[in-house]
VEXTORZA-92843 format. One line per field, with one value per residue: residue in one letter; chain; x, y negated, z negated of N, C-alpha, C in turn. Coordinates in Angstrom, 1 decimal, decimal comma, m for minus. Each point is the difference from the previous one (the first is absolute). Layout:
<recs>
aa: c(a	...)
ch: c(A	...)
n.east: c(X	...)
n.north: c(Y	...)
n.up: c(Z	...)
ca.east: c(X	...)
ca.north: c(Y	...)
ca.up: c(Z	...)
c.east: c(X	...)
c.north: c(Y	...)
c.up: c(Z	...)
</recs>
This chain:
<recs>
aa: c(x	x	x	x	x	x	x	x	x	x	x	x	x	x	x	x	x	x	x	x	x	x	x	x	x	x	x	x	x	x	x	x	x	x	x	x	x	x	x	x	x	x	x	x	x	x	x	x	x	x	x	x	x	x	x	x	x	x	x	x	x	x	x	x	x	x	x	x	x	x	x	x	x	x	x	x	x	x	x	x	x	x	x	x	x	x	x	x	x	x	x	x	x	x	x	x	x	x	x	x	x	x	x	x	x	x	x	x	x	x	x	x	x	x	x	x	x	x	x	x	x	x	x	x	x	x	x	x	x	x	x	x	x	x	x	x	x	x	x	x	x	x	x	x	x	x	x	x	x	x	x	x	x	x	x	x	x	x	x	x	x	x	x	x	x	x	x	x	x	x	x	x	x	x	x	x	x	x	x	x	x	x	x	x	x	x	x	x	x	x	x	x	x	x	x	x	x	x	x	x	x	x	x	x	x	x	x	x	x	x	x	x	x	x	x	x	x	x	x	x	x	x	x	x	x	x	x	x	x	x	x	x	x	x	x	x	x)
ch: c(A	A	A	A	A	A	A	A	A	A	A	A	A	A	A	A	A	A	A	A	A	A	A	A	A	A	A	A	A	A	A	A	A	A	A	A	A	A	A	A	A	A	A	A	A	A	A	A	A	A	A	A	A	A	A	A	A	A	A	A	A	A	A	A	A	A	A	A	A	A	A	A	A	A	A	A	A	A	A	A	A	A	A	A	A	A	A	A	A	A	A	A	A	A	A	A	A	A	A	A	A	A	A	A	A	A	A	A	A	A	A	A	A	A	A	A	A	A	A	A	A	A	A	A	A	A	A	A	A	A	A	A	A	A	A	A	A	A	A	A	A	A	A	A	A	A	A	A	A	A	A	A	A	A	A	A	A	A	A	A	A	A	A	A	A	A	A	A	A	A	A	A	A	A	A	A	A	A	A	A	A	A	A	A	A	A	A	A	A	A	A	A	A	A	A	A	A	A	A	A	A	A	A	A	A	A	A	A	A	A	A	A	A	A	A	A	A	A	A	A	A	A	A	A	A	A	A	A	A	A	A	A	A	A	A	A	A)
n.east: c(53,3	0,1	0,6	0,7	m0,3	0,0	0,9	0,4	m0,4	0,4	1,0	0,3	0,3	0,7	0,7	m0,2	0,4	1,6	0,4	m0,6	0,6	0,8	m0,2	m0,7	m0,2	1,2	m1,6	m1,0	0,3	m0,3	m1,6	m0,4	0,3	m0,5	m1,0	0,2	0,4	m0,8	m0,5	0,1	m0,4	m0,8	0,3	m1,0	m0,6	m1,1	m1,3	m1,0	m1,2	m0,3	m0,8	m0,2	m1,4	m1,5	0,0	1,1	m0,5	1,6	0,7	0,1	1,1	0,9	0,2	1,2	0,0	m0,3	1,6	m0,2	m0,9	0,3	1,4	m0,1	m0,6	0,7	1,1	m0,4	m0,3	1,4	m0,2	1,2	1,1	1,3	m0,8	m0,5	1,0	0,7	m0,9	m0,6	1,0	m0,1	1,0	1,4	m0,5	1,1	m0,8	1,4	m0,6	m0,4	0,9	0,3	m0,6	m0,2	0,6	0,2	m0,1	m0,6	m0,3	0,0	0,7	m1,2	m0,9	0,7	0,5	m1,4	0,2	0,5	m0,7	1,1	m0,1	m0,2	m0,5	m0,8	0,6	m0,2	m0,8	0,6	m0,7	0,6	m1,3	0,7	m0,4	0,6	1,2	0,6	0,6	m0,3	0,9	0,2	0,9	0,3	0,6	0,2	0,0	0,8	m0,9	1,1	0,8	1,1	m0,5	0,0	1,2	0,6	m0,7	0,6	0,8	m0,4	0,1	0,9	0,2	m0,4	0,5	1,5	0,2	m0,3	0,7	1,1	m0,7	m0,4	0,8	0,1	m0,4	m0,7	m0,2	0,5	m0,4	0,7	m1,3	m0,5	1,2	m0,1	m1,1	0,7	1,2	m0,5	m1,0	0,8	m0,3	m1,3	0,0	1,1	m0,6	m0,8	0,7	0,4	m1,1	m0,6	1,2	0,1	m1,1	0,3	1,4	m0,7	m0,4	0,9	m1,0	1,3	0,2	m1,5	m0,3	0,6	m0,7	m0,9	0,5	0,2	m0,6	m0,3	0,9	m0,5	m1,1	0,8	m0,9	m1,1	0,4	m0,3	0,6	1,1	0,0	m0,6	0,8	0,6	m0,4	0,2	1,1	0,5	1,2	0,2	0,5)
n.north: c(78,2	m0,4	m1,1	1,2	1,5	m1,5	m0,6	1,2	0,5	m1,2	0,0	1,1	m0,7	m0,8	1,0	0,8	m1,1	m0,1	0,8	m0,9	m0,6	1,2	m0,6	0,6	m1,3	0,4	m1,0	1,4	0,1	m1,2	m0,3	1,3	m0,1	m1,2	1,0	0,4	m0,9	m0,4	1,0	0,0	m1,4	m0,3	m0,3	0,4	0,0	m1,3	m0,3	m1,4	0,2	m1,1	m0,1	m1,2	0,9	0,3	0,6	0,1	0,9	0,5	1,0	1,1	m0,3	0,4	1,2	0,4	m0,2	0,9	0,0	m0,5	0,7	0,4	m0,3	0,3	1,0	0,4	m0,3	0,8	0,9	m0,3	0,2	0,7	m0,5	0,5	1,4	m0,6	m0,3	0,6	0,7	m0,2	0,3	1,1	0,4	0,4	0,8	m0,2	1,3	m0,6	m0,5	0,7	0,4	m0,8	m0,1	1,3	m1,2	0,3	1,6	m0,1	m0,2	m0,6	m0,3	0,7	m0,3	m1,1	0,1	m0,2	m0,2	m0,2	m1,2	m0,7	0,0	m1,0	0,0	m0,6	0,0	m1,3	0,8	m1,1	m0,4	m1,0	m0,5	1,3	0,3	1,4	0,5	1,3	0,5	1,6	0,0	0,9	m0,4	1,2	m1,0	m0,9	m0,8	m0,8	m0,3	0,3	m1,2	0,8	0,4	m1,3	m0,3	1,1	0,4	m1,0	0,2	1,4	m0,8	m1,3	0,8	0,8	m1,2	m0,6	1,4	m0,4	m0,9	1,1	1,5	m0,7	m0,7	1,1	0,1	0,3	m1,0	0,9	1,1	0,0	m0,6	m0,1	m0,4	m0,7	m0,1	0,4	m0,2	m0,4	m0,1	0,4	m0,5	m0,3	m0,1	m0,7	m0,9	m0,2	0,0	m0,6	m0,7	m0,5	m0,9	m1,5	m0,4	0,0	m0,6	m0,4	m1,2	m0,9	m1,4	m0,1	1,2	0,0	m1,3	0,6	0,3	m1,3	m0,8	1,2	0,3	m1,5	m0,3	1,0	m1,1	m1,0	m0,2	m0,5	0,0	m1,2	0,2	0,1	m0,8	m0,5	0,5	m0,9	m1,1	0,1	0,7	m1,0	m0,3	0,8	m1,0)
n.up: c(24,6	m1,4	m0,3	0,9	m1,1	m1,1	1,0	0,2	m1,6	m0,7	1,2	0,0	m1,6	0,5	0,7	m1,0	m0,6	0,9	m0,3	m1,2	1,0	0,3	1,0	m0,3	m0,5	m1,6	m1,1	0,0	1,1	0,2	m0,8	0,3	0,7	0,0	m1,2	0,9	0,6	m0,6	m0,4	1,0	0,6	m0,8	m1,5	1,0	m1,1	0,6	1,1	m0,1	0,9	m0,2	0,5	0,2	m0,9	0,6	m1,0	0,9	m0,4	m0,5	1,0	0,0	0,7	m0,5	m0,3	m0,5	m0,9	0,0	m0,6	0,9	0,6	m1,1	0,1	1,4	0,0	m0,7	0,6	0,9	m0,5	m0,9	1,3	m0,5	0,1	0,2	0,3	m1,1	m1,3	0,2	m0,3	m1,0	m0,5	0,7	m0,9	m0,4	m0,5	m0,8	m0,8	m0,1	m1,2	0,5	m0,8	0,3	1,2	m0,9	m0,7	0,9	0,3	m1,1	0,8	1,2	m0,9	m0,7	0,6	0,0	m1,7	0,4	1,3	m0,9	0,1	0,4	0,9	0,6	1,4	0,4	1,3	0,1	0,6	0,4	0,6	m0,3	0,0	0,5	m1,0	1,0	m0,9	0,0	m0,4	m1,0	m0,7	0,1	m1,5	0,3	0,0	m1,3	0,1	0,7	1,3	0,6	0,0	0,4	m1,0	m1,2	0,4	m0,2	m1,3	m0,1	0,6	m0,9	m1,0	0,1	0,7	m1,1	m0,2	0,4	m0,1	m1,3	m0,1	0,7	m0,6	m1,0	0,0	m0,1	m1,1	1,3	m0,8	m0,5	m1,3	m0,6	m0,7	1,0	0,3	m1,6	0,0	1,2	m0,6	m1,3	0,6	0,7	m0,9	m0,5	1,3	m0,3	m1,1	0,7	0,8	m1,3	0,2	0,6	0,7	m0,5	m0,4	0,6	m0,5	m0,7	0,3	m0,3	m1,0	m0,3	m0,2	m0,2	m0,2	m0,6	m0,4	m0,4	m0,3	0,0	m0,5	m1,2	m0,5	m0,3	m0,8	m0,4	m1,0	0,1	m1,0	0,3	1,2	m0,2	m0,8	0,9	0,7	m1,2	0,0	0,9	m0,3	0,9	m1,3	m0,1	m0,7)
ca.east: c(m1,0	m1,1	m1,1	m1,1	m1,1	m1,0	m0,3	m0,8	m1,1	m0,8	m0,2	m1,1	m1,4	m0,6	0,0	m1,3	m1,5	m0,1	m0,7	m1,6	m0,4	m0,2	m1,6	m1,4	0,9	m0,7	0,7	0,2	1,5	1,3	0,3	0,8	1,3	0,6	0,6	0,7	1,2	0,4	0,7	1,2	0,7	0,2	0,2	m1,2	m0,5	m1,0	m0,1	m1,4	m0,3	m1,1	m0,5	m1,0	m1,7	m0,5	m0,1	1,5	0,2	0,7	m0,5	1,2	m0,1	1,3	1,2	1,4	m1,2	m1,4	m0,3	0,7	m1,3	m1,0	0,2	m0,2	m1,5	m0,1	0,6	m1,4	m1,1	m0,1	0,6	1,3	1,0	0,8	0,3	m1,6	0,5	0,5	m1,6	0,1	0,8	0,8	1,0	0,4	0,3	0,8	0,1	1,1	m0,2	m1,6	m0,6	0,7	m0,9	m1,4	m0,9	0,0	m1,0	m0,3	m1,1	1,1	1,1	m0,2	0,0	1,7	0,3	m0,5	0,6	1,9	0,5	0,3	0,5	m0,7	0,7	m1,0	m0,2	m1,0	0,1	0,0	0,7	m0,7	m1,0	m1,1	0,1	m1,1	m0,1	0,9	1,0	0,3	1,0	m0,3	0,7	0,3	1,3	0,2	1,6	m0,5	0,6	0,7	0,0	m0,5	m1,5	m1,4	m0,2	m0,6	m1,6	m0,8	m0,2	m0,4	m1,4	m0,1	m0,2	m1,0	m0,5	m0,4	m0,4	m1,8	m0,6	0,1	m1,0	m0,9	0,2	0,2	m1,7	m1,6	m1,2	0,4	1,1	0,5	m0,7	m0,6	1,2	0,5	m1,0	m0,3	1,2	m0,7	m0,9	0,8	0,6	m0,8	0,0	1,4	m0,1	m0,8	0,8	1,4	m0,2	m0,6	1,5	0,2	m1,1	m0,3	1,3	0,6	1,4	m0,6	m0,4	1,0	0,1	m1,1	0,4	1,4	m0,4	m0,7	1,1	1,5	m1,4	m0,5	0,9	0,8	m1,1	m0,2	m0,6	0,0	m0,1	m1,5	m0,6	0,6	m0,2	m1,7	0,0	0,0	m1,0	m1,2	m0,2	0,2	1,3	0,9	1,6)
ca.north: c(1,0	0,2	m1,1	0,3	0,5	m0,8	m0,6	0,7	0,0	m1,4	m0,4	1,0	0,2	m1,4	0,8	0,7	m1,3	m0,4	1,4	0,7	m1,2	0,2	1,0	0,2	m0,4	0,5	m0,9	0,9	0,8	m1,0	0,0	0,7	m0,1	m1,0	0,4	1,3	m0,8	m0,5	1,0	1,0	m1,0	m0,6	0,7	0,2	1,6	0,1	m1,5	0,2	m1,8	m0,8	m0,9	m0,3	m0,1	m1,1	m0,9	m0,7	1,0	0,6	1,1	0,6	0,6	0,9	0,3	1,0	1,2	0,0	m0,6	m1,5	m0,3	0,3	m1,5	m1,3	0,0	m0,7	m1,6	m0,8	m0,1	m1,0	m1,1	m0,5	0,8	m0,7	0,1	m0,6	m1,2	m0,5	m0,5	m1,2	m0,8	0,2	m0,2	1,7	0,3	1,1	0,5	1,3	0,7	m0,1	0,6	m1,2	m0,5	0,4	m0,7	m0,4	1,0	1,0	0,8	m0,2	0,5	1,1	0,6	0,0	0,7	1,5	0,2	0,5	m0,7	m0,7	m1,1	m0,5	m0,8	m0,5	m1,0	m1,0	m0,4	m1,4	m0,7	m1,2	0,0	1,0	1,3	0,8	0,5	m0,1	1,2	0,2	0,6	0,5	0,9	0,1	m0,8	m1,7	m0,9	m1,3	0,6	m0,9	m1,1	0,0	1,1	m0,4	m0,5	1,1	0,2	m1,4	0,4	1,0	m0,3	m1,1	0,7	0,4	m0,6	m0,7	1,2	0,2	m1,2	m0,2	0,6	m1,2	m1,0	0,6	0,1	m1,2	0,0	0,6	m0,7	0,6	0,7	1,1	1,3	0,5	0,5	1,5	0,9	0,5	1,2	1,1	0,4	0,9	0,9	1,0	0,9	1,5	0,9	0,5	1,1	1,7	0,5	0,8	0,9	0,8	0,7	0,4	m1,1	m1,3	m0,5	m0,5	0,7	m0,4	m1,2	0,6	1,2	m0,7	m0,6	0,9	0,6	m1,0	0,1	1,0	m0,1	m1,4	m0,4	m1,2	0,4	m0,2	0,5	1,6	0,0	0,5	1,2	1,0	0,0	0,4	1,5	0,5	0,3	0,6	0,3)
ca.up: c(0,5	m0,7	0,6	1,3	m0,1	m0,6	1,1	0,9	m0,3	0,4	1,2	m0,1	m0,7	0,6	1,0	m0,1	0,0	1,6	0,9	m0,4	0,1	1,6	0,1	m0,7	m1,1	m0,3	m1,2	m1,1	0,4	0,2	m1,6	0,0	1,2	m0,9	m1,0	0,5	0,4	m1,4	m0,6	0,8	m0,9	m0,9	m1,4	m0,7	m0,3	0,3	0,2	0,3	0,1	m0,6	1,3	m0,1	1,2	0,6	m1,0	m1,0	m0,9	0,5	0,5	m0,2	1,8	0,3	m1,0	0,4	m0,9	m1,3	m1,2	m0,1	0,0	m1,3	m0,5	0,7	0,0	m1,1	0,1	0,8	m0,8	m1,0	0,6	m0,6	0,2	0,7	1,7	0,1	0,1	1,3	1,3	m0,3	0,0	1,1	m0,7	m0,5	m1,5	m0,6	m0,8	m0,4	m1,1	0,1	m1,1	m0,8	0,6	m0,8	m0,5	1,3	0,5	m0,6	0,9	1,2	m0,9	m0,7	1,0	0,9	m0,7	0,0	1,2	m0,1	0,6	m1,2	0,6	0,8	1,1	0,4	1,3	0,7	1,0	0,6	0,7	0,1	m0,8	0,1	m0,8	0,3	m1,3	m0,9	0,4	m1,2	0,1	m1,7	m0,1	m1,5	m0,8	m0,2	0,4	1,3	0,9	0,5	0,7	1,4	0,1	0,0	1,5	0,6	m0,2	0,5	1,3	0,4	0,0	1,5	1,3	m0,3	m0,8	1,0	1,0	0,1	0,5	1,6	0,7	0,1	1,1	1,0	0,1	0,1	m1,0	m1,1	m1,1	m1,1	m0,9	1,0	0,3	m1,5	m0,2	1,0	m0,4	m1,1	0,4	0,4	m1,2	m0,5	0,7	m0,2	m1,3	0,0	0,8	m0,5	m1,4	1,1	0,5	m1,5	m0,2	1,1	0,1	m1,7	0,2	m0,7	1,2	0,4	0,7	0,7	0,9	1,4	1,1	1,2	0,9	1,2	1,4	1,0	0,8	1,3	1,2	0,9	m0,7	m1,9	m1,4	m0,2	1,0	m0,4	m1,2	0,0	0,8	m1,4	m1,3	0,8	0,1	1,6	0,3	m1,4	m0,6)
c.east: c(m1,3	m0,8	m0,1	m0,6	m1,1	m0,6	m1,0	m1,0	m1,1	m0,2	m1,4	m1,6	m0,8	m0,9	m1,3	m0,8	m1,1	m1,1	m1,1	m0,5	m0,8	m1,6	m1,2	0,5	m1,3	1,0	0,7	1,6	0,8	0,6	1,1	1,1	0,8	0,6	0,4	1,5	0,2	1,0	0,9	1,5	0,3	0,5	m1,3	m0,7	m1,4	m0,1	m1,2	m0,6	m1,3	m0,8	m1,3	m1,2	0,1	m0,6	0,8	0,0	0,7	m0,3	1,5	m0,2	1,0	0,9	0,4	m1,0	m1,2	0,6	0,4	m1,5	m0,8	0,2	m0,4	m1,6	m0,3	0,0	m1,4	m1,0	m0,4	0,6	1,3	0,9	1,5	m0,7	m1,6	0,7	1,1	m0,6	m0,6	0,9	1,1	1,3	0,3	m0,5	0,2	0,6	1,2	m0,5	m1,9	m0,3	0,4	m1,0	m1,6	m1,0	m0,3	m1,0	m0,1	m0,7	1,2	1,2	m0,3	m0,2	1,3	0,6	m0,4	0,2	1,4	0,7	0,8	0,5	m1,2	0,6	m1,5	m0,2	m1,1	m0,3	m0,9	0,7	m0,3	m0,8	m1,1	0,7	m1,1	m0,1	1,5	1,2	0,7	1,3	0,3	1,3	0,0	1,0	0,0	1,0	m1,3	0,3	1,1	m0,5	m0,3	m0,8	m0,8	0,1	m0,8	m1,2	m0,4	0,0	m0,9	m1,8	m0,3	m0,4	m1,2	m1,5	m0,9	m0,7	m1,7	m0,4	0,1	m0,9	m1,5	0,3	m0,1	m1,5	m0,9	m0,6	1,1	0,7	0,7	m0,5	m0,7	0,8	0,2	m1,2	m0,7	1,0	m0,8	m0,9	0,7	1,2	m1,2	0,0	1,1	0,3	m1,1	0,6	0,9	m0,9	m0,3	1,2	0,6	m0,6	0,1	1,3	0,9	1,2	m0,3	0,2	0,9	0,6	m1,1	0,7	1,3	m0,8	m1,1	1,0	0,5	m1,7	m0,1	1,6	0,4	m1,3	0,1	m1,3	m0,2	m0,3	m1,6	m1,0	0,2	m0,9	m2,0	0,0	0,5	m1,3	m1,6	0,8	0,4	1,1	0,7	1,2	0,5)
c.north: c(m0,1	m1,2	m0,4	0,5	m0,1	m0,7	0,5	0,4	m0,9	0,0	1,4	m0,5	m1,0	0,6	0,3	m0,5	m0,5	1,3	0,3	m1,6	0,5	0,8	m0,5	m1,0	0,9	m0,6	0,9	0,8	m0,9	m0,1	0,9	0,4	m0,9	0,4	1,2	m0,4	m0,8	1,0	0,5	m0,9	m0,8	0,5	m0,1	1,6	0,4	m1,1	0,6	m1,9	0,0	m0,8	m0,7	m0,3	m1,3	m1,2	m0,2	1,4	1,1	1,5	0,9	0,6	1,1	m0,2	1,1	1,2	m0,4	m0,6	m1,6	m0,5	0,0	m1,5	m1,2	0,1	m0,8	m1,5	m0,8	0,3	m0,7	m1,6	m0,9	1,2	m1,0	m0,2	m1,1	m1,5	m0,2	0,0	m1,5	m1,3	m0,5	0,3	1,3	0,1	1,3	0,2	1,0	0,9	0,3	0,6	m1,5	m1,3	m0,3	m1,3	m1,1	0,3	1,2	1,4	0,8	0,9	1,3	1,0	0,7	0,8	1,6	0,6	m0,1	m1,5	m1,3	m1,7	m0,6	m1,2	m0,7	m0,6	m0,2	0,4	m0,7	m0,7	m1,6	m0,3	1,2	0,9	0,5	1,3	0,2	1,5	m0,3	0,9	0,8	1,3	0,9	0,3	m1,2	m0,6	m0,8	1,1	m0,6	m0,8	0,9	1,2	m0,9	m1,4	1,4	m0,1	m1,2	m0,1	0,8	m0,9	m0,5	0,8	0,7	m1,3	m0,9	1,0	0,0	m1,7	m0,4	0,4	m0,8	m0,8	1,0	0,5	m1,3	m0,4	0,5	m1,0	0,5	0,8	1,0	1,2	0,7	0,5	1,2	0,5	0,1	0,9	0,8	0,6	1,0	1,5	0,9	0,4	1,2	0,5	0,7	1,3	1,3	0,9	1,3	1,4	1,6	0,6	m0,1	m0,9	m1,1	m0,9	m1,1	1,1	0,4	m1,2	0,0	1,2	m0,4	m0,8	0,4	0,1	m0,9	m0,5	1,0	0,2	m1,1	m0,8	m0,4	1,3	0,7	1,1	1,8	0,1	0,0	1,1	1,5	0,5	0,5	1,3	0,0	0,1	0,9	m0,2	0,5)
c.up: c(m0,8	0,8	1,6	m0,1	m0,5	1,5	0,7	m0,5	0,3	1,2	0,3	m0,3	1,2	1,4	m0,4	m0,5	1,2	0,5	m0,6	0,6	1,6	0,4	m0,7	m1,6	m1,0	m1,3	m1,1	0,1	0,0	m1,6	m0,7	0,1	m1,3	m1,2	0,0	0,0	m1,2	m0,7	0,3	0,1	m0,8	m1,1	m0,9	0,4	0,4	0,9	0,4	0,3	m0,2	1,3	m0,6	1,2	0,3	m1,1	m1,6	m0,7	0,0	m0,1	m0,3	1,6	m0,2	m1,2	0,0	m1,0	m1,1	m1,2	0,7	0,8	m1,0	m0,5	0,5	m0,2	m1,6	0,0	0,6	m1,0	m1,0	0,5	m0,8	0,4	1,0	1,8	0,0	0,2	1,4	1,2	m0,2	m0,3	1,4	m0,2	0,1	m1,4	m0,4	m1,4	m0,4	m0,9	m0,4	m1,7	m1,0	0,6	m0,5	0,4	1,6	0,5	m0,8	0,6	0,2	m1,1	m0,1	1,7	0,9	m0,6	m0,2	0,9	0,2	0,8	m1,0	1,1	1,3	0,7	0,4	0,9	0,5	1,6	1,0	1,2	0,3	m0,5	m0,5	m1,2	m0,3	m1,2	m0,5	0,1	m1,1	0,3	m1,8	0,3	m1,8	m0,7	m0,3	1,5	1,1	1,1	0,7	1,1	1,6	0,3	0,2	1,6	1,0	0,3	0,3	1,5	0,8	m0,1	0,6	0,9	0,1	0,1	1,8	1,2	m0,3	0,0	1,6	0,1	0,1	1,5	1,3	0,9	m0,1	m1,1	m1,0	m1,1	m0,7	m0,7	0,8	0,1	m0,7	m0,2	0,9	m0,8	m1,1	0,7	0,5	m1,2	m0,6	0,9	0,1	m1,4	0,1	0,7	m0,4	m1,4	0,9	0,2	m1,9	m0,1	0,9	0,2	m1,4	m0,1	m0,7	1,5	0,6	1,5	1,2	0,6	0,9	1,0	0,7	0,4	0,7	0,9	0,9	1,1	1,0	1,4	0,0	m0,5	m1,0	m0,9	m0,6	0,8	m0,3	m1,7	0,3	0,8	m0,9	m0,5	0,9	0,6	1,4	0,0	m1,2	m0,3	m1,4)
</recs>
């Protein structure tokens, strides 16, 4: 029973990858979606991804909360960390023990630590010649994730992964970096969105970003679009 019910999860998560795939595509909700599903299956306590601009420079697009965004914003800024190197490298890299690690990523270490985190999963995501950035998986406990978590989340990225390279080919003229680069701008616009949302209902802004999401979803639109209709006062949530 236990592992039809793992079945069905996965078979689920895949579902709803499929369904931010339907309609109006929207890069920022698919992201999402992704480390939403990370968590919920995996034996990780946070998940958050890494995308790289139009000029190689990685961006933090989606993460499960504020303390596992504080880190990845770190990771890009001092450009080192696991989810920087398996971007570059194309490879997994994983940290069982991040307090024992120090001399690796020092940054990276004290940060993770300060944020109650003690383990790191780092998937590449890639497909063929394209790695387009990376999907951090962060728990706070030592150990490896297991073998068929980390087939899991490799999966989940693949899908995620080849879903914004179809959308390229799918599109005239387009590229990669074009696509990755409308989802970064539509990002500034939903962080201000989320502080207004906050701001205005005494919430943190983890809880803001669920409450433009259910909007933008329950109208059938991009993110982005509910999130300037925030911030210009024509819609209240």
């Amino acid at each position: 029973m236990k592992s039809m019910t793992r079945a069905a999860l996965v078979s689920g998560a895949f579902v709803e990858l499929a369904d931010a795939l339907v309609g109006e595509y929207d890069a920022l909700d698919l992201l999402r979606t992704l480390v939403d599903q990370c968590v919920v299956l995996l034996d990780a306590s946070a998940a958050g991804i890494l995308l790289a601009d139009q000029d190689g420079n990685l961006q933090v697009l989606a993460s499960t909360s504020e303390e596992s965004r504080i880190v990845e914003v770190l990771q890009r800024e001092a450009g080192a960390g696991p989810c920087v190197d398996a971007y570059r490298s194309g490879k997994v890299v994983t940290l069982s023990d991040i307090e024992a690690a120090g001399d690796r990523y020092p940054d990276f270490q004290a940060a993770a630590l300060s944020q109650g985190f003690h383990s790191v999963h780092a998937i590449p995501m890639r497909f063929r010649p394209n790695t387009i950035g990376a999907l951090n998986l962060f728990r706070t406990r030592k150990g490896l994730l297991s073998d068929e978590d980390a087939i899991i989340g490799q999966a989940l990225a693949d899908v995620a992964t080849i879903s914004l390279l179809h959308e390229r080919s799918a599109r005239e003229n387009a590229t990669v970096t074009a696509q990755l680069q409308r989802a970064l701008n539509s990002r500034v616009f939903i962080e201000q969105a989320k502080g207004v949302i906050a701001e205005r209902n005494s919430i943190n802004m983890d809880e803001a970003f669920k409450r433009l999401r259910e909007h933008a979803r329950s109208r059938q639109e991009p993110m982005h679009t509910s999130a300037t209709n925030v911030i210009n006062s024509l819609v209240v949530i």
